[in-house]
N, C-alpha and C positions, 0 to 999 in steps of 0.2 A: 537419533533421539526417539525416545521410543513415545506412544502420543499422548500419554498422560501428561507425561514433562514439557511434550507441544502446549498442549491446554492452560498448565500453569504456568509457562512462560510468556502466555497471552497474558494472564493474568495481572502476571508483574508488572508487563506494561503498560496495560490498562489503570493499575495500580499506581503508576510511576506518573501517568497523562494526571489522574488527577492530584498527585502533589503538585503536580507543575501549575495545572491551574488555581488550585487552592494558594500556591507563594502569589500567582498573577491578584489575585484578590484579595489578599493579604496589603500587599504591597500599591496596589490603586492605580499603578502606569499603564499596566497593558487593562483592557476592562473589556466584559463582556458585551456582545453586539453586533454590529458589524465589523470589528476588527479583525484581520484574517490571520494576525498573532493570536487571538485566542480563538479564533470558531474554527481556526486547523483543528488544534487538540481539541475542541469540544464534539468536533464530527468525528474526530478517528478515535475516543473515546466510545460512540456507539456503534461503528464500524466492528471495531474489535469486538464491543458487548451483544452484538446482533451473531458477529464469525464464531466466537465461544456457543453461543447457544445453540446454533444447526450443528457444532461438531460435538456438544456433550449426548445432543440428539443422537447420531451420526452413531457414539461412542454406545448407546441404550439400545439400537435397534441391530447393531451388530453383531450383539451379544448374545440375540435369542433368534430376530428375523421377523419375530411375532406381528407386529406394525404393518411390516411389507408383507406377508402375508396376507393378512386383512385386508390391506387398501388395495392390492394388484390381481389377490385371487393367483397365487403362485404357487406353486407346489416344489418347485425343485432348489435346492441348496446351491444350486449355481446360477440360479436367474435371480435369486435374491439376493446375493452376494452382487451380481453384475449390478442389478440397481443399488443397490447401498456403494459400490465403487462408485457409479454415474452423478451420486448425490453428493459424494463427499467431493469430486471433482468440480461438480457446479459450485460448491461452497467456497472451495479454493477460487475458483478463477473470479469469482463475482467478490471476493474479500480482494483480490490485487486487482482486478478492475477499478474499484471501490477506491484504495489507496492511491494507484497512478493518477487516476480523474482529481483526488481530495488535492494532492501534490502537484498539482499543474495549477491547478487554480490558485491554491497558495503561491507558488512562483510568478505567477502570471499578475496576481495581483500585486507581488513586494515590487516588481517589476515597472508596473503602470507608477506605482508611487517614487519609483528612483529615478525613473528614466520617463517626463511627463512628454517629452519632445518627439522619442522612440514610438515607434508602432508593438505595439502586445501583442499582435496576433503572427506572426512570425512561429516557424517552427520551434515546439519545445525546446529542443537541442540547445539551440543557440539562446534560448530566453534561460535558463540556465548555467549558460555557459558566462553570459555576462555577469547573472546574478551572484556567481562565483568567484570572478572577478572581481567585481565593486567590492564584494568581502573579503577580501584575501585568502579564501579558500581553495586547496589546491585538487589540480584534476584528477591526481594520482593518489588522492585519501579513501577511504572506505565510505565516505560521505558519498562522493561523484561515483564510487564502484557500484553503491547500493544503488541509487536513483537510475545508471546505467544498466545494472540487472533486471531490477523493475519495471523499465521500458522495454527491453528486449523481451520479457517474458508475458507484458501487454499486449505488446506484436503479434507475439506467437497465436496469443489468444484469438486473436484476429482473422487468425490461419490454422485454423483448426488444430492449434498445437505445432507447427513446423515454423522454423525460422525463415523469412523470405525477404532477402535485400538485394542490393546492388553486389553489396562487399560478399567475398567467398564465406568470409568468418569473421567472428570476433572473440577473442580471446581476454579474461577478464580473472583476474587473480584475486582470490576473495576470501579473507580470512581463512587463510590457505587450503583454499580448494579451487580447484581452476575450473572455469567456468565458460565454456561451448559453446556458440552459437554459431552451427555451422549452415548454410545455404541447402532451401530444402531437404531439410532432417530434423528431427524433435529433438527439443532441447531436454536436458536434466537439470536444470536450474532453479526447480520450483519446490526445493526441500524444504522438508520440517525444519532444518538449520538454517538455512538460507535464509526464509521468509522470515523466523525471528532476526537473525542479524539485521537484515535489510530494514524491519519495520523500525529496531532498536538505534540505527544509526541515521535513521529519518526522525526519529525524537529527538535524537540529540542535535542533530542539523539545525533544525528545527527552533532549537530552543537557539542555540549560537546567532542564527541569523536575526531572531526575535530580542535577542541582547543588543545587536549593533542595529536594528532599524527601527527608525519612527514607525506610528499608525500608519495602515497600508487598509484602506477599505478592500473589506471582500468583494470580487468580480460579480460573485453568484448573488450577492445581495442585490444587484443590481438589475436580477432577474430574479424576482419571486414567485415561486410556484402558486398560481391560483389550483383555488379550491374546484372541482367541477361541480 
């Protein structure tokens, strides 16, 4: 994918976030608020719209250098290359930060509301695994592959980019590209194709499970960021 096509494939989805929300308001069941049916899509609507803007950024400064120039006092076509690579990397890893953290908490919250008896704070894996469950959703669909890729490449972040478990590997078949995650070794998992699949099949997830469940208060509403 070459990265224009990256850019307006954000687009679309971002595009897509707000039809979804516009039917939700249309329609008056799911409503904006605390609802973690609508404040999912309404945060990963500016997630994406914040991820677009550092990469058309990204896409303006790489074209001349002139910016990093200026602001670093650089002279050579390969130290400013290396920072425009270091920037578009923070951008990445801080957009799937951004997503994992948005997606756990929406789990964690449909969670607290299906299961009031259960403990939520329990490792992801398994809060997941249940939540998949209760829906009939199975482990071996591109749903559980995406949020499984997702995680793993959270991880990585964690670790400077290398994968670090117990297991030797994980092996994960993805809209037919197989996907590595070997023990002590960097993963390749973090594609321009990947990261749209993964985001576009967390929309769809997303909306499926917002079909079959009641309101589910947001976790994070229940800790509000004070102002300093």
């Amino acid at each position: 994918m070459i990265f224009s096509d990256y850019i307006q494939n954000l687009e679309q989805i971002r595009k897509r976030i707000s039809d979804i929300t516009d039917k939700y308001d249309m329609k008056g069941d799911i409503k904006n608020g605390d609802d973690v049916r609508y404040s999912f899509f309404n945060q990963l609507y500016r997630i994406i719209m914040s991820y677009n803007f550092g990469l058309v950024d990204f896409v303006r400064n790489i074209s001349g250098g002139k910016k990093v120039k200026e602001l670093f006092n650089v002279e050579s076509a390969s130290e400013t290359s290396a920072i425009l690579l270091d920037f578009f990397g923070f951008l990445k890893n801080g957009f799937i930060y951004s997503l994992s953290t948005l997606i756990e908490n929406y789990f964690r919250s449909i969670y607290r509301t299906l299961f009031t008896d259960k403990n939520a704070q329990k490792e992801f894996y398994e809060i997941r695994k249940e939540v998949f469950e209760h829906f009939n959703l199975l482990k071996d669909s591109d749903y559980w592959k995406a949020l499984s890729i997702l995680s793993n490449i959270r991880n990585c972040i964690h670790n400077n980019g290398i994968y670090i478990s117990r297991q030797s590997y994980i092996k994960i078949e993805y809209h037919g590209k197989i996907n590595i995650f070997r023990n002590g070794e960097a993963h390749e998992s973090a594609s321009l194709d990947n990261i749209i699949s993964v985001v576009n099949d967390i929309v769809s997830l997303v909306e499926i499970i917002n079909e079959k469940a009641g309101y589910a208060k947001d976790i994070s509403a229940l800790f509000p960021i004070k102002k300093p």
